[in-house]
C-alpha positions, -999 to 999 in steps of 0.1 A, spaced: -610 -184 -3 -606 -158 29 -572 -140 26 -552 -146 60 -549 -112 68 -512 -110 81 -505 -121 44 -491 -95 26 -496 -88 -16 -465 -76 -30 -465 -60 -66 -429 -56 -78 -424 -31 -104 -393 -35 -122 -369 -3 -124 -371 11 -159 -344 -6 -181 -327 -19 -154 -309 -54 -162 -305 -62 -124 -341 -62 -119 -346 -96 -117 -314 -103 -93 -328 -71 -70 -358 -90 -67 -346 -121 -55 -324 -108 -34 -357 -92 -18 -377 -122 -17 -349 -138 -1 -346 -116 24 -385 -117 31 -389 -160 31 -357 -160 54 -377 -135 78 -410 -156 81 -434 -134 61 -463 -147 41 -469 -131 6 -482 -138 -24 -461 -114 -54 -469 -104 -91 -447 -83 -114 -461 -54 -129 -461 -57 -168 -457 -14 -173 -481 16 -174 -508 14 -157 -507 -24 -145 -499 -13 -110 -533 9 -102 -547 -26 -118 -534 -47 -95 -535 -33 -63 -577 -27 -68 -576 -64 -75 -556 -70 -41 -578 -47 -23 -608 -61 -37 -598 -97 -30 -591 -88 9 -556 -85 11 -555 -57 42 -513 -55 37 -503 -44 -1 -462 -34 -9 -451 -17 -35 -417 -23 -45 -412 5 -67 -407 45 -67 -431 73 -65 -447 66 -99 -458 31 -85 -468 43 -53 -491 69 -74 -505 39 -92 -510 21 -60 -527 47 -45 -554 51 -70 -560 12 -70 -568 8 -33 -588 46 -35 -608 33 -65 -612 -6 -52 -646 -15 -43 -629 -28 -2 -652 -12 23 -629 4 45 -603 15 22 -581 27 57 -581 -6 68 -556 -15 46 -524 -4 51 -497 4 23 -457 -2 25 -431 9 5 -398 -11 -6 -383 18 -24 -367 6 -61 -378 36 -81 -359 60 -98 -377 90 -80 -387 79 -43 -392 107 -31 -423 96 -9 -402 69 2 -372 93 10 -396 118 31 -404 88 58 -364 78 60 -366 51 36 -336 42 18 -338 27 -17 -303 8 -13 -315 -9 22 -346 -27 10 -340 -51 42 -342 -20 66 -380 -15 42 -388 -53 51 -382 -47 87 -403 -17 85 -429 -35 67 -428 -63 95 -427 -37 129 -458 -25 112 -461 10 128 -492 27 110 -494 62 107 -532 75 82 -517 103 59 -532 130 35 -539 119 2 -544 147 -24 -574 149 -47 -570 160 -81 -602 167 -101 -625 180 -132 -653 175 -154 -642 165 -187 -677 170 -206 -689 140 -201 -682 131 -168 -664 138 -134 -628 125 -134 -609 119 -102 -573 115 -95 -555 108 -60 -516 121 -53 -495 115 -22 -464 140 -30 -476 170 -54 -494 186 -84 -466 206 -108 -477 228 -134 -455 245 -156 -416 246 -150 -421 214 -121 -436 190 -145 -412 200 -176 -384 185 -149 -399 156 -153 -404 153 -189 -371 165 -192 -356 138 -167 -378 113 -185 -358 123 -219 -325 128 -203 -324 96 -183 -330 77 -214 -296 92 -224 -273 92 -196 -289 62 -176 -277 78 -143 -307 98 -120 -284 125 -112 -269 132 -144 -299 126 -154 -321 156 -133 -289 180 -135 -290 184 -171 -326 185 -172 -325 215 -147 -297 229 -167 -320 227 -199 -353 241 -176 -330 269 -165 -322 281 -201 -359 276 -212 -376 299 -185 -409 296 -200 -439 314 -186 -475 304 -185 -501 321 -186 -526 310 -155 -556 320 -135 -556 300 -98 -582 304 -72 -565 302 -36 -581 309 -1 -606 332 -22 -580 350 -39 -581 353 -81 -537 348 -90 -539 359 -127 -506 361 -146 -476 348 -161 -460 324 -139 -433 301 -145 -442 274 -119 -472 264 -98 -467 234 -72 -498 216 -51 -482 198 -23 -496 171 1 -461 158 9 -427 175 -1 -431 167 -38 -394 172 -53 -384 204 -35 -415 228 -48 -431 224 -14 -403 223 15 -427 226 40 -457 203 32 -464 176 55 -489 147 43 -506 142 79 -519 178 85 -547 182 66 -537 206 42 -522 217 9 -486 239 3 -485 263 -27 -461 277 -44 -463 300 -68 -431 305 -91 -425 338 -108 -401 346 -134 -365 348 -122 -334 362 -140 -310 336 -155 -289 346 -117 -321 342 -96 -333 307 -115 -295 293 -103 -296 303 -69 -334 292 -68 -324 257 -83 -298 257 -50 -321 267 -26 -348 241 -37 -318 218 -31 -315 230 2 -353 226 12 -353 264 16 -369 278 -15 -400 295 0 -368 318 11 -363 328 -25 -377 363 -38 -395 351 -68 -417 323 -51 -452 337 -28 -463 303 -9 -499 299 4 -518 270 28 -546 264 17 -575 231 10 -586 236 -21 -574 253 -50 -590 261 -84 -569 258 -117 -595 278 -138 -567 282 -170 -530 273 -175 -524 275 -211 -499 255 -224 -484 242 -194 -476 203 -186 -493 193 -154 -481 162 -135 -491 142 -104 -462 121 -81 -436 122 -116 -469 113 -135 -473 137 -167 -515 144 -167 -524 146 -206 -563 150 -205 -569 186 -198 -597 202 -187 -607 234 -167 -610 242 -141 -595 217 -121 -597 216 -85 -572 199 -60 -585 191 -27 -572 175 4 -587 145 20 -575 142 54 -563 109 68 -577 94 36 -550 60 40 -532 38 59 -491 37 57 -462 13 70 -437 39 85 -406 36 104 -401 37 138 
């Protein structure tokens, strides 16, 4: 059976823990019958269910798929419809109902994760924009693994936020709380890696205490990335003093950390990871555990299809 192809596929993915999922969405679907739209739903059942069923979408013809969920989700979705077997991967288009805990992504394009009926009437104007998507690769011995990204690639001090958050949000609950004690625990770590990067031909070898691979604006690592121009942001994060680190944690804040003495940004298309000992690497909030060097993150220009505002 043909999919109508103004029908949209909708995968709901439940905020973590959250006992209002189920009343969020219904207020959502709601909201959607009472505007008219077609679409057929399911509700992610955790890790890893989302990249599964948005490559069953795309492979079954649906040429509208939603996420409502955060950047984590988006991720997810990404990879499903890059990996699907649909012919013309760009002529499927992606929305976002933001109802993550980081939406980030979302937050870049304007959207709000307490006006999900401003995302449906995004969703339903349907102005396409194609966008970046971000290439993370290796070869793990056997074979030649592949990963896409929409936001950013942290190594070091950017992806121990997130583990961190993780932990702490378990704790207090609340995303802010959450993320400020996490950078108030990063701050007092200040742990350096040691790395050797590749960028625009030059060999970076030394201790750094951050490395961020932007598409999009990631979480504040890459101020000035923009997911439609073809290229990658880098910033490289050097040790600060205890001073430096708090003023730095402001400025990121601010969207003006490139500004900040401790942090040499680069454009670039590919980069090379050819070591970073000991050092957590995530993609979009995702923590990457399978490591292998050297990695290299590429750009592929105009790669996919988005629902953005007006």
């Amino acid at each position: 059976m043909a999919i109508e192809p103004t029908r949209w596929g909708v995968i709901y993915n439940p905020k973590a823990g959250s006992r209002k999922a189920q009343k969020r969405w219904k207020e959502i679907r709601d909201y959607m019958e009472s505007r008219e739209v077609q679409f057929d739903y399911v509700q992610s059942e955790g890790f890893g269910s989302v990249e599964r069923l948005s490559r069953t979408m795309a492979n079954n013809g649906y040429r509208t798929i939603v996420v409502v969920g955060g950047d984590g989700a988006l991720n997810d979705a990404v990879n499903g419809i890059m990996f699907s077997d649909a012919e013309n991967k760009q002529d499927i288009a992606l929305g976002i109902i933001p109802n993550g805990i980081g939406n980030d992504f979302a937050k870049y394009w304007g959207l709000d994760s307490d006006d999900y009926k401003g995302a449906v009437d995004v969703l339903i104007n349907r102005r396409l924009r194609k966008v970046d998507v971000g290439v993370f690769g290796y070869f793990n011995g056997k074979s030649h693994v592949k990963r896409f990204f929409l936001n950013a690639v942290y190594i070091g001090l950017g992806a121990r936020i997130v583990i961190i958050t993780n932990e702490t949000r378990r704790f207090w609950g609340i995303p802010l709380f959450s993320y400020l004690s996490s950078l108030f625990l990063v701050a007092f770590e200040r742990k350096l890696y040691r790395m050797h990067l590749k960028v625009n031909d030059e060999h970076i070898r030394g201790r750094l205490m951050a490395v961020a691979i932007g598409s999009g604006r990631g979480y504040g690592l890459t101020p000035s990335a923009v997911p439609y121009n073809g290229w990658l942001d880098v910033s490289l994060i050097y040790r600060p003093e205890l001073r430096q680190l708090i003023q730095g944690l402001w400025m990121m804040q601010q969207g003006r950390l490139l500004n900040h003495k401790t942090v040499k940004p680069y454009r670039t298309r590919t980069v090379k990871i050819l070591r970073a000992q000991n050092a957590e690497i995530s993609l979009d909030g995702r923590i990457w555990f399978d490591r292998h060097f050297p990695i290299e993150v590429t750009i592929a220009p105009e790669a996919l299809t988005l629902i953005i505002p007006n």
